[in-house]
C-alpha positions in Angstrom: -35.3 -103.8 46.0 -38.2 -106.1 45.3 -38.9 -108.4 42.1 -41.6 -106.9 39.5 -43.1 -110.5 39.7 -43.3 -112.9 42.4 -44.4 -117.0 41.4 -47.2 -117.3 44.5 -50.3 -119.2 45.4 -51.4 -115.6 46.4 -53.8 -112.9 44.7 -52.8 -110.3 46.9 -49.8 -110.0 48.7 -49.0 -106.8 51.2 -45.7 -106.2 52.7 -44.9 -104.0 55.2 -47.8 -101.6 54.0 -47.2 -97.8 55.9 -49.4 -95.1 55.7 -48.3 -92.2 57.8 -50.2 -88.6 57.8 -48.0 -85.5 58.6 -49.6 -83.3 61.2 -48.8 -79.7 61.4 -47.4 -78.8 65.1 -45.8 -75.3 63.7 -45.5 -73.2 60.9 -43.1 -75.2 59.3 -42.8 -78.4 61.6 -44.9 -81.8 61.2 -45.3 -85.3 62.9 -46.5 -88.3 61.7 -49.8 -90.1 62.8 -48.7 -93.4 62.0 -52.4 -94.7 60.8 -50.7 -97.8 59.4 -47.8 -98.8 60.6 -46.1 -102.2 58.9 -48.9 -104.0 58.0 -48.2 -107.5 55.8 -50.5 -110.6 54.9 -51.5 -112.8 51.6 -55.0 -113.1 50.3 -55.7 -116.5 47.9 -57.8 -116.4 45.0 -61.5 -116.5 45.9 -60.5 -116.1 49.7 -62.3 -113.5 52.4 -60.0 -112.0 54.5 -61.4 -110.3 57.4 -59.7 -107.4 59.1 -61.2 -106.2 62.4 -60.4 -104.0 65.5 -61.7 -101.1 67.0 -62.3 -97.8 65.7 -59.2 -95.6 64.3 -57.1 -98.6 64.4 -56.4 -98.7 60.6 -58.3 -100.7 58.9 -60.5 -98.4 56.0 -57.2 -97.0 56.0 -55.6 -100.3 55.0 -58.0 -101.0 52.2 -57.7 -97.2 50.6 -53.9 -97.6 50.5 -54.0 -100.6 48.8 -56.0 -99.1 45.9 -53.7 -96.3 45.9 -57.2 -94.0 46.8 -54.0 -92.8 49.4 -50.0 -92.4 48.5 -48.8 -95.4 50.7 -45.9 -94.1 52.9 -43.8 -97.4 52.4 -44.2 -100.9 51.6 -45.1 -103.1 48.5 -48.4 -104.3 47.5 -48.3 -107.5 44.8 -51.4 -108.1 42.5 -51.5 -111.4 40.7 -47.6 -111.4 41.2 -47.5 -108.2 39.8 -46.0 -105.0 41.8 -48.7 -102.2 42.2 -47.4 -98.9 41.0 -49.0 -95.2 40.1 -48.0 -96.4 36.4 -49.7 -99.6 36.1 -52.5 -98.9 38.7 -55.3 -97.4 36.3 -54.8 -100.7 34.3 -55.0 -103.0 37.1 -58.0 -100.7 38.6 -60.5 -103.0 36.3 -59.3 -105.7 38.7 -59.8 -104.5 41.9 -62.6 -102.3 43.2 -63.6 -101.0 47.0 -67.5 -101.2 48.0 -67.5 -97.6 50.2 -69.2 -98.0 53.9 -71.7 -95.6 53.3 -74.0 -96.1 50.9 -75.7 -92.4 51.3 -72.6 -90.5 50.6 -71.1 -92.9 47.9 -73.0 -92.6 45.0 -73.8 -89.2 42.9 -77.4 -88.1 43.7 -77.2 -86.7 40.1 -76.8 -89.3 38.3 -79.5 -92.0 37.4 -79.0 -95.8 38.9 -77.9 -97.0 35.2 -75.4 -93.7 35.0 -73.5 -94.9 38.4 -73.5 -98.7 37.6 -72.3 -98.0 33.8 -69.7 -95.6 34.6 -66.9 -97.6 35.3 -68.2 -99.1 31.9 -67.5 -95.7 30.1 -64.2 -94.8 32.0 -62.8 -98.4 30.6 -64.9 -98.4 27.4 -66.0 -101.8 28.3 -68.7 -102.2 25.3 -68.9 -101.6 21.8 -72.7 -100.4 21.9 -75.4 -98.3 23.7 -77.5 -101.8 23.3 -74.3 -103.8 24.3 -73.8 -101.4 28.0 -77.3 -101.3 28.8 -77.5 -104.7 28.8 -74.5 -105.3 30.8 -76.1 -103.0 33.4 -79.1 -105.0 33.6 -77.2 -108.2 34.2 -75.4 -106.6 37.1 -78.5 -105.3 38.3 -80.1 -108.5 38.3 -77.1 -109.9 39.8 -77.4 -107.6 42.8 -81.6 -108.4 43.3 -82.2 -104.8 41.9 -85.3 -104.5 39.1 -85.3 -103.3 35.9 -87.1 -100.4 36.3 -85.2 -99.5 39.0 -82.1 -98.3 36.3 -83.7 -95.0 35.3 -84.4 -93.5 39.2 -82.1 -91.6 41.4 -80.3 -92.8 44.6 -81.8 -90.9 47.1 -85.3 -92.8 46.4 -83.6 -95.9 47.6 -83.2 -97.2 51.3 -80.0 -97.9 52.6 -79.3 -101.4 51.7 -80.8 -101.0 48.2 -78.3 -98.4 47.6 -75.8 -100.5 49.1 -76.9 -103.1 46.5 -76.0 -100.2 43.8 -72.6 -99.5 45.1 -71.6 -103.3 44.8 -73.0 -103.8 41.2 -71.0 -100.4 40.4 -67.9 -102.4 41.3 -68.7 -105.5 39.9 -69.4 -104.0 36.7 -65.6 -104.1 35.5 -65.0 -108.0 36.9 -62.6 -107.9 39.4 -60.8 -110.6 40.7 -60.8 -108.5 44.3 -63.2 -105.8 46.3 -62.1 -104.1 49.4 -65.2 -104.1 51.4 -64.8 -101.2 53.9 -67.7 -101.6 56.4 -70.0 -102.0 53.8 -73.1 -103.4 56.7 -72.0 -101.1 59.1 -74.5 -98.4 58.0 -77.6 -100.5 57.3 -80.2 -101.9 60.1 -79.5 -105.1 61.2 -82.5 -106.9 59.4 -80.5 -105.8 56.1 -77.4 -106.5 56.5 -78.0 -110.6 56.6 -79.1 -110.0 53.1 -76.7 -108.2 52.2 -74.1 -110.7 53.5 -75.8 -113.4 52.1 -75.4 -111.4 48.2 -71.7 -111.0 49.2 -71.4 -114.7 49.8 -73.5 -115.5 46.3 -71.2 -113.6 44.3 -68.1 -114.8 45.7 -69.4 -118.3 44.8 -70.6 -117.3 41.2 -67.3 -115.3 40.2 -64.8 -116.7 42.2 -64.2 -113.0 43.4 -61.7 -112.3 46.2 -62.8 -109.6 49.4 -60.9 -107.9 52.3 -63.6 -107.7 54.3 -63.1 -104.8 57.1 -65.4 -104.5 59.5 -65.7 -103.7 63.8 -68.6 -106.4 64.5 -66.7 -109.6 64.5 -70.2 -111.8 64.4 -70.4 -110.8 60.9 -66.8 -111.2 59.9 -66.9 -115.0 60.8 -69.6 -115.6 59.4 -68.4 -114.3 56.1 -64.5 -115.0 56.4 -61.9 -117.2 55.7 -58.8 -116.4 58.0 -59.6 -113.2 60.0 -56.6 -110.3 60.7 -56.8 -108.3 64.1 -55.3 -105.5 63.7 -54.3 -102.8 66.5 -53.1 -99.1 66.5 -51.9 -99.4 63.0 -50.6 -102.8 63.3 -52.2 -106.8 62.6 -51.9 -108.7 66.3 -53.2 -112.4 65.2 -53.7 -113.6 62.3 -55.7 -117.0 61.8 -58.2 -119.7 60.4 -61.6 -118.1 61.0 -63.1 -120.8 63.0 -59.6 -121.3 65.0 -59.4 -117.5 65.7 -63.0 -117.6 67.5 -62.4 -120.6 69.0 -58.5 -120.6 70.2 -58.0 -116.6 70.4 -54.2 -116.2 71.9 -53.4 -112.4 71.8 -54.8 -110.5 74.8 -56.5 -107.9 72.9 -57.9 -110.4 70.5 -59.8 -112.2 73.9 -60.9 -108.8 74.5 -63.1 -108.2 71.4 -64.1 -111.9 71.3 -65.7 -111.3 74.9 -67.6 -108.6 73.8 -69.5 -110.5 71.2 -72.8 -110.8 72.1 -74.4 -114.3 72.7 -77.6 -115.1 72.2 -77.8 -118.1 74.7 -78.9 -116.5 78.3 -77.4 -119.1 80.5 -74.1 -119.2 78.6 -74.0 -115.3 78.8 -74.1 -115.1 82.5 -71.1 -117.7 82.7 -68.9 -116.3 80.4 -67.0 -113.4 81.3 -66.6 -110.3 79.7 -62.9 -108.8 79.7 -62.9 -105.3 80.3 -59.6 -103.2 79.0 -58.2 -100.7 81.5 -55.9 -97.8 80.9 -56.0 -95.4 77.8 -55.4 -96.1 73.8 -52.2 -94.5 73.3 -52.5 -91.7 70.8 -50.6 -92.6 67.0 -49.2 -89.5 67.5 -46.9 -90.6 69.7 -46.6 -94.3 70.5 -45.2 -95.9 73.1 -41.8 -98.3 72.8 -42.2 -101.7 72.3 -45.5 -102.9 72.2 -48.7 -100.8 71.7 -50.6 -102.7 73.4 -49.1 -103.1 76.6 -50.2 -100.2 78.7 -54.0 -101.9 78.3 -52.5 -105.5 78.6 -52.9 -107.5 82.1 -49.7 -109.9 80.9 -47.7 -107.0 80.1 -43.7 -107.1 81.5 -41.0 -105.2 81.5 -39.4 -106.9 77.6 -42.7 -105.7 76.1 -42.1 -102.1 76.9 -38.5 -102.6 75.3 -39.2 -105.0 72.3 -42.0 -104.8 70.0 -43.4 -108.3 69.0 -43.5 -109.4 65.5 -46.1 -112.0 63.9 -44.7 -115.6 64.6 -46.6 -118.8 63.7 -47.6 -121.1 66.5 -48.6 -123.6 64.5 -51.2 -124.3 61.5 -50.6 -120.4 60.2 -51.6 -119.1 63.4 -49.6 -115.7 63.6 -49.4 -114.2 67.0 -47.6 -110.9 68.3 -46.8 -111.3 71.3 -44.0 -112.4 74.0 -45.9 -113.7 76.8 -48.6 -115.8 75.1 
């Protein structure tokens, strides 16, 4: 059993987070869809950690279980050296705070732009006065290149990136040391979400504020992170240094996405060549033995269908699983 405290350079620290989801197959049988399936890694203070892969690998589910918005199937999640439980969760809430991926669903088309930015104000009775909460909300507004008048209008009369805008001064309003960022771009037009990337990058500098940044477009997530996490069917494949991970990719399915990326020279385009992933995504449902990847991977041998690979360092905290590279 785990410490209550833990002495670390770390702000957040995740080990071996699960996050399975029974599925009925009878009237009284189940199996689990293993969404998330033994996922660890540290975050520092003021650091962006971005977490990529394709669709349905995990990764908004990663970021929900760590703010306990789902019951974590196993695992331990330290804050500030501080074990995350249902008891002391509401308290460390004010600390840590998710920006949702879609801005039109996320906030309450009932509620004024001042209501939704102010209510995690009135759930933590964060001011003493009516004058003392309005003028918090205008900071935040401001902070977020929102107007003044824009406080007493509903969301729907905003655009997407506007309201995108709202949902991060909602979750700034409490001053968290950490925001989960689950696809917050992924929904606006292109044209937007620089801006929006840009803001992310402002604050980060102004409040020192920590992000797991999830997101499928890995342009944007080195541009905007730190170290970058790969993650696969429910489970992180490479871990490194941003710039080292685009530059020196080592796991097969990392090469993969990077050849996908889109580059905007013409001649360089034609040269480089795009890796194309045959065979089918095994369902989480029911995995194959050893590793997941291997029934896509063109280096795959007879141990990897045995032995499942864990993260190993290969130097500079370049985690890698995988036995044959």
């Amino acid at each position: 059993m785990a410490e209550n405290k833990t002495n670390s350079e770390y702000l957040v620290e995740v080990h071996g987070l699960k996050q399975h989801f029974p599925i009925k197959t009878g009237m009284f049988s189940s199996i689990p869809l293993k969404a998330v399936d033994g996922v660890s890694f540290n975050i520092r203070p003021g650091e962006t950690l971005g977490l990529v892969g394709e669709s349905g690998c995990g990764k908004t589910t990663v970021g929900r279980s760590l703010l306990r918005l789902y019951e974590p199937t196993d695992g331990e999640f330290y804050f500030n050296g501080e074990l995350v439980t249902n008891k002391n969760i509401h308290e460390l809430r004010k600390q840590m705070q998710m920006v949702f991926q879609d801005p039109y669903s996320s906030l309450n088309p009932r509620m004024t732009v001042e209501d939704i930015i102010g209510e995690p104000l009135d759930i933590h009775k964060l001011y003493s006065t009516r004058e003392e909460r309005h003028e918090k909300i205008m900071e935040l507004m401001k902070l977020v290149g929102l107007n003044a008048e824009h406080g007493t209008r509903y969301a729907h009369e905003f655009s997407g990136g506007q309201r995108q805008r709202i949902g991060i001064a909602r979750a700034l309003a409490v001053n968290p040391k950490f925001i989960v960022c689950d696809e917050p771009v992924s929904a606006l037009d292109v044209s937007i979400q620089a801006q929006v990337i840009n803001m992310f990058e402002e604050i980060q500098e102004k409040l020192g504020v920590a992000y797991l940044f999830i997101a499928h477009d890995l342009l944007v997530v080195h541009h905007i992170s730190d170290r970058i996490a790969v993650m696969y069917l429910g489970r992180i494949v490479e871990i490194a240094d941003a710039d080292e991970l685009n530059e020196t990719p080592i796991h097969p399915y990392t090469l993969s996405l990077l050849s996908a990326v889109p580059i905007p020279d013409p001649k360089t385009a034609r040269e480089s060549k795009r890796i194309i992933l045959e065979g089918d995504v095994p369902s989480p449902l029911n995995m194959p033995e050893g590793c997941a990847f291997r029934t896509r991977c063109r280096y795959a041998t007879e141990r990897c269908a045995k032995e499942r690979p864990e993260l190993t360092d290969r130097g500079n905290g370049h985690m890698v699983a995988c036995w044959n590279r």
